[in-house]
Backbone bond lengths (Angstrom), bond angles and torsions (degrees), N, CA, C in turn:
res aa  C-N    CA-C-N  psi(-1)  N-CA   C-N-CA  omega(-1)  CA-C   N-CA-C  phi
1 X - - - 1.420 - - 1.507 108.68 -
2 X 1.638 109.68 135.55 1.684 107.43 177.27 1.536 106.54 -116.44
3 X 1.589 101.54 143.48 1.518 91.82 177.85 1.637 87.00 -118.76
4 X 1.769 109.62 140.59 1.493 113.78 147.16 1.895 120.60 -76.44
5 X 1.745 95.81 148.66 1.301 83.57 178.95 1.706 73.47 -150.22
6 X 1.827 100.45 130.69 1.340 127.12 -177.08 1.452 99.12 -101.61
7 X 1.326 133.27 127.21 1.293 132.78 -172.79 1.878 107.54 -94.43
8 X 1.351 115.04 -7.63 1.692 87.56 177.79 1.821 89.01 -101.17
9 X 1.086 133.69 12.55 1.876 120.31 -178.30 1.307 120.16 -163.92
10 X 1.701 109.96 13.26 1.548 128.94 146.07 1.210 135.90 176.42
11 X 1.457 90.04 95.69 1.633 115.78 168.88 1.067 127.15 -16.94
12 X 1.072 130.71 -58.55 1.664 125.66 169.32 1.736 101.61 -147.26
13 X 1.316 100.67 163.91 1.332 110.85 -173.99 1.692 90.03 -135.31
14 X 1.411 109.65 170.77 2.033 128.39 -160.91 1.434 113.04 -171.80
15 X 0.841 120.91 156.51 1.587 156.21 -167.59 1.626 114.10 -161.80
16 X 1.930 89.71 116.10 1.536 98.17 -164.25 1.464 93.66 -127.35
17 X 1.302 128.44 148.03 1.438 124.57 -154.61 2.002 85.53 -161.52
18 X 1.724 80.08 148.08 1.772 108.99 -163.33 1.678 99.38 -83.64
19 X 1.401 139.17 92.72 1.480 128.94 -163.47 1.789 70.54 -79.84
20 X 0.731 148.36 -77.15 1.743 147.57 -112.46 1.469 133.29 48.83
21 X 1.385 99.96 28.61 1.590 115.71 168.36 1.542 111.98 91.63
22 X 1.702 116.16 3.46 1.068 119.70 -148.51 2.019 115.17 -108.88
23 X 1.625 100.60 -5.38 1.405 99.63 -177.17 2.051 105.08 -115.37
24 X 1.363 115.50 -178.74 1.244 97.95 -167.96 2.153 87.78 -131.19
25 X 1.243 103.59 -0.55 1.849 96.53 -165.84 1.638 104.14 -177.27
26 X 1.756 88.18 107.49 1.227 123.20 -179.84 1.620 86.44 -83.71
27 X 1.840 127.02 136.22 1.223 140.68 171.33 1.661 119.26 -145.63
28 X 1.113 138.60 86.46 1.448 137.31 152.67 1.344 139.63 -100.34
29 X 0.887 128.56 -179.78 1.850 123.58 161.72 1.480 126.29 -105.64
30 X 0.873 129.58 104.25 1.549 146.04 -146.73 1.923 105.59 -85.65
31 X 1.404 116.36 137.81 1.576 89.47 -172.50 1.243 86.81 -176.51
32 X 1.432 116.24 159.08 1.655 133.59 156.42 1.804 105.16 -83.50
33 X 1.146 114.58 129.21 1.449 128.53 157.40 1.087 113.16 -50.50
34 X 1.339 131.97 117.38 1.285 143.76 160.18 1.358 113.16 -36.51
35 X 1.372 128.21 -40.01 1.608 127.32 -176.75 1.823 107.21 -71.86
36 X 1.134 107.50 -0.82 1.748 112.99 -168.97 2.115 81.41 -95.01
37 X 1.780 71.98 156.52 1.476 99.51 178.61 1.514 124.63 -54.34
38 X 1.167 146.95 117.93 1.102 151.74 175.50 1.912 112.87 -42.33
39 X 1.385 118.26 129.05 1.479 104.18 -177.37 1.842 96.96 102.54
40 X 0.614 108.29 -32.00 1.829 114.26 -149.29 2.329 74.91 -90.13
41 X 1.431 92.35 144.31 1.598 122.65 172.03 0.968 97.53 -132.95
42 X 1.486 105.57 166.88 2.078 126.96 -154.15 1.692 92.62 -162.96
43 X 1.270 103.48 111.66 1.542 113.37 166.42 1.173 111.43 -69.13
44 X 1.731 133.20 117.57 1.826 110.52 -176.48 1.953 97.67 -105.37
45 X 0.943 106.16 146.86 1.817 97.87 178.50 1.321 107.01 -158.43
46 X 1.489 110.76 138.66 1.637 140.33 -163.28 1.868 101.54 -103.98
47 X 1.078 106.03 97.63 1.817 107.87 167.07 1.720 109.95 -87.42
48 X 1.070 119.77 130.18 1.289 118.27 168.60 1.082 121.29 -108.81
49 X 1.678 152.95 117.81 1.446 123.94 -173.80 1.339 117.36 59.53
50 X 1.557 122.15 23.20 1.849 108.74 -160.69 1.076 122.08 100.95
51 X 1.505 118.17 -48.69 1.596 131.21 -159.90 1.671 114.60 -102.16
52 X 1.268 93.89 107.48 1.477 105.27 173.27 1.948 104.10 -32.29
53 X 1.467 110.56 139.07 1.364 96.50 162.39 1.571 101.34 -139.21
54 X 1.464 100.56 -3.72 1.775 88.14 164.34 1.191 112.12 -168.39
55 X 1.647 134.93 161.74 1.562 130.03 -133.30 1.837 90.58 -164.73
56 X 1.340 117.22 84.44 1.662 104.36 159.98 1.382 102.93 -110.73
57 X 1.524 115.85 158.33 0.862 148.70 161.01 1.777 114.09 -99.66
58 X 1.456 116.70 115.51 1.295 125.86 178.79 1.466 114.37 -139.38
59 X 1.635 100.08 148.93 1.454 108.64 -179.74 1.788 109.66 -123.43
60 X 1.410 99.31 177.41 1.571 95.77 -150.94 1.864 95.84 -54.27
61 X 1.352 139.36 151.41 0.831 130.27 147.62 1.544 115.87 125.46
62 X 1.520 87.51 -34.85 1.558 121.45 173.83 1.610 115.57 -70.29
63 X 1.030 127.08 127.26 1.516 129.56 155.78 1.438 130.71 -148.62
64 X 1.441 120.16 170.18 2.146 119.75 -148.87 1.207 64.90 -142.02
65 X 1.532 105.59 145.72 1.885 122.94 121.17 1.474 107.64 -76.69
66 X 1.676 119.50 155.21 0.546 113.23 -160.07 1.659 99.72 -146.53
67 X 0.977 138.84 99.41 2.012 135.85 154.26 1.230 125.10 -99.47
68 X 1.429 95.99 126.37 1.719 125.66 -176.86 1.901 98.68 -116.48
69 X 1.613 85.87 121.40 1.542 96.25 151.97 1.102 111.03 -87.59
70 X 1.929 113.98 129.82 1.009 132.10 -171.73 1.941 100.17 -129.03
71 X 1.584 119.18 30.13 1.287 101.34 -164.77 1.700 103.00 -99.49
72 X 1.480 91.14 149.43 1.540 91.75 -151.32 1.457 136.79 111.50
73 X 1.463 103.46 -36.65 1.380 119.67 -146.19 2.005 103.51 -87.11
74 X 1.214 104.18 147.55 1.852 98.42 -162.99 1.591 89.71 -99.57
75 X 1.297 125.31 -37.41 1.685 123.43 -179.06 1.729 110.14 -137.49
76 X 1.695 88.99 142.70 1.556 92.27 176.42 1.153 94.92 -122.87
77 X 1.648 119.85 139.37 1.736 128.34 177.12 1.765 92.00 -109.91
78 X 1.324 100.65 135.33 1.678 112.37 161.57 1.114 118.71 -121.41
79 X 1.224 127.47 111.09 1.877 124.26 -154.47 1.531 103.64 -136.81
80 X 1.272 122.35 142.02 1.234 110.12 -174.91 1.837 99.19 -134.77
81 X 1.207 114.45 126.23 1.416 118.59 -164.87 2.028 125.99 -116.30
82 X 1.207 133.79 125.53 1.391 112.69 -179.54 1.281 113.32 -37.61
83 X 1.162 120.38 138.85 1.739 130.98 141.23 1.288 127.60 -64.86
84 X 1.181 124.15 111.57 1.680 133.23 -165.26 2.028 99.67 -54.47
85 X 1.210 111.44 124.32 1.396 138.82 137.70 1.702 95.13 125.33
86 X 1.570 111.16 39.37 1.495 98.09 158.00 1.400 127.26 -33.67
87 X 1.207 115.31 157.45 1.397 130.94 157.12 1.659 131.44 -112.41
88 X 1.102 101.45 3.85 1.587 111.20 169.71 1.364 110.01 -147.37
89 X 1.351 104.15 163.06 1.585 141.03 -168.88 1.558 110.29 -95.38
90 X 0.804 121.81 40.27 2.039 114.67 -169.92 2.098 96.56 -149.96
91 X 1.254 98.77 155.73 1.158 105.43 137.86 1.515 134.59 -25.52
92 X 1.966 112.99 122.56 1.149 109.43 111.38 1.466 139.86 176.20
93 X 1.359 117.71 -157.31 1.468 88.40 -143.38 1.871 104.16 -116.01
94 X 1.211 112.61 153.66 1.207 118.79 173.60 1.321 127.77 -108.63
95 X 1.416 127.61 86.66 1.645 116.20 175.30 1.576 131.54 -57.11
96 X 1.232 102.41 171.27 1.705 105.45 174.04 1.638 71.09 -152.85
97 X 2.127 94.88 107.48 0.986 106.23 170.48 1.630 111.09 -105.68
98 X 1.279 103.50 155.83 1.544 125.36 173.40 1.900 115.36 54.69
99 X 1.708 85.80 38.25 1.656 104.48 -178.60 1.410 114.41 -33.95
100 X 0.925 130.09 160.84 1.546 131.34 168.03 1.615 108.54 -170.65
101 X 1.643 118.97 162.16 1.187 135.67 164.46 1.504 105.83 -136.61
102 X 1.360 112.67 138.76 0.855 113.82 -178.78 2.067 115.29 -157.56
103 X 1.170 91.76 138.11 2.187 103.00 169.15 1.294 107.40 -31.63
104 X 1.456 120.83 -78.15 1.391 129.34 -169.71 1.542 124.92 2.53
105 X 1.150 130.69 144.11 1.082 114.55 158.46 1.680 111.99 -102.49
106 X 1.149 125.58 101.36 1.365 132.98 -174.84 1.143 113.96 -117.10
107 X 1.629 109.20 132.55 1.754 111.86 174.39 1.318 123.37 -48.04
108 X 1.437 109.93 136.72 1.336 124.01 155.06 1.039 126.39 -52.69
């Protein structure tokens, strides 16, 4: 999933989704889009229940895997936000590639 985030008329953009207590491990790959402006950083961040449970900072080129225990958990927010002292005016975008939820019990 890609979210755009336009820095002069919206700061960050999110996707918040209903777990219903029912999965145990949120897993993707976190990254700046290559088609986004060079220079330009993307805050990526995992809310669980409210509660932040994880916070990268990435630039174009850059990318994390990423697992969140989410077991239990009734909502997951995935929001991806500018990083303070851009240098350009354009688009861009931050994926959470090859998202998944899943039962498993898999290491952290």
């Amino acid at each position: 999933m890609s979210f755009s985030v336009d820095k002069s008329s919206l700061p960050s953009s999110y996707a918040e989704y209903n777990l219903g207590g029912r999965w145990r491990l949120f897993d993707a790959t976190i990254g700046v889009r290559d088609d986004s402006p060079s220079g330009g950083r993307i805050t990526f961040q995992a809310l669980v229940d409210g509660r932040s449970v994880m916070k990268r900072e990435l630039g174009v080129g850059e990318s994390e895997k990423v697992k969140i225990n989410v077991s239990g958990a009734l909502r997951l927010m995935l929001k991806v936000s500018f990083t303070a002292g851009e240098h350009y005016d354009n688009y861009s975008y931050g994926s959470w590639g090859d998202a998944r939820l899943s039962q498993q019990s898999e290491p952290l």
